[in-house]
N, C-alpha and C positions, 0 to 999 in steps of 0.2 A: 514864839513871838509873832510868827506869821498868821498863825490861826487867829488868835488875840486879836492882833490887828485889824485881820478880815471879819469875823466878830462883832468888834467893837462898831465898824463901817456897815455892817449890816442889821445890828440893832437900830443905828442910826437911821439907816435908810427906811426902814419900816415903819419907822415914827414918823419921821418929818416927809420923806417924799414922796410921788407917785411910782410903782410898782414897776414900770418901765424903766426908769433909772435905776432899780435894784444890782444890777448885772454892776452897772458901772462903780456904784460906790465901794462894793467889795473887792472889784479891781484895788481901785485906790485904795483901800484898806490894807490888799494881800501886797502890795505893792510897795507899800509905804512900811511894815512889816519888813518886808524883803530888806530896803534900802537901810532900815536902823540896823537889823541883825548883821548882816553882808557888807554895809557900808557899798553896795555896789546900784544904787539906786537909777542908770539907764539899762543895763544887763535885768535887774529884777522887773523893773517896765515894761521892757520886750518880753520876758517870760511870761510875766504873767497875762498880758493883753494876748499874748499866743494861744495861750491854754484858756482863759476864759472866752474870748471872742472868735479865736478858730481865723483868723485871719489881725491883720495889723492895722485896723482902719485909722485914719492921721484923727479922724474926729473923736474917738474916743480914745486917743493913745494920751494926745495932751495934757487932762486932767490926771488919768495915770502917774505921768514922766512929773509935772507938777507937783502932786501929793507928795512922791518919792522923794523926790529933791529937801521939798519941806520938813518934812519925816526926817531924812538925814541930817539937815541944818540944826535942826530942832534937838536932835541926840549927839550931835557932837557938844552942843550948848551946854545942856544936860550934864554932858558927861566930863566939860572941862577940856574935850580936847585930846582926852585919854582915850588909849583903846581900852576893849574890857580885859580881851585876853589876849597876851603877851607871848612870841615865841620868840625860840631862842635856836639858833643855826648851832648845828653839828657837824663837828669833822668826821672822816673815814674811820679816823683815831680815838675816836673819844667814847666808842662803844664798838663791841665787838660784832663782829661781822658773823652772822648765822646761814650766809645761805648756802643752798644743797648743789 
């Protein structure tokens, strides 16, 4: 879902904008990605502005953190409000213990 997302954000960019905001939209793609799959949409901001830009600049973190949030908004809407996948707590008791 993150590739897709960045993908999606980078097709974009190559049609509609200038070459220098390249770097940025795929941020906001891989970011936005991050925030629907994770649901953790300021943690997937900081990663990915990390790992794309090499540093946390505040000018390009914004639209980032932005896209993210929306992304999220937009997939809980989507989805009702449901998560996708569901887990379920285990006691000590309720499966057998294997270690060595």
């Amino acid at each position: 879902m993150i590739l897709l997302a960045a993908l999606a954000a980078s097709l974009f960019a190559r049609r509609f904008t200038p070459q220098s905001e390249w770097k940025l939209w795929v941020a906001c793609g891989a970011a936005a990605g991050m925030a629907s799959a994770y649901h953790a949409p300021l943690a997937g901001s900081l990663f990915i502005a990390e790992i794309l830009f090499g540093t946390l600049m505040l000018a390009s973190l914004g639209p980032v953190v932005i896209s993210a949030v929306i992304a999220l908004l937009l997939t809980q809407f989507l989805n009702g409000g449901a998560r996708r996948c569901i887990t379920s707590c285990y006691s000590k008791t309720s499966a057998p213990c294997t270690m060595a």
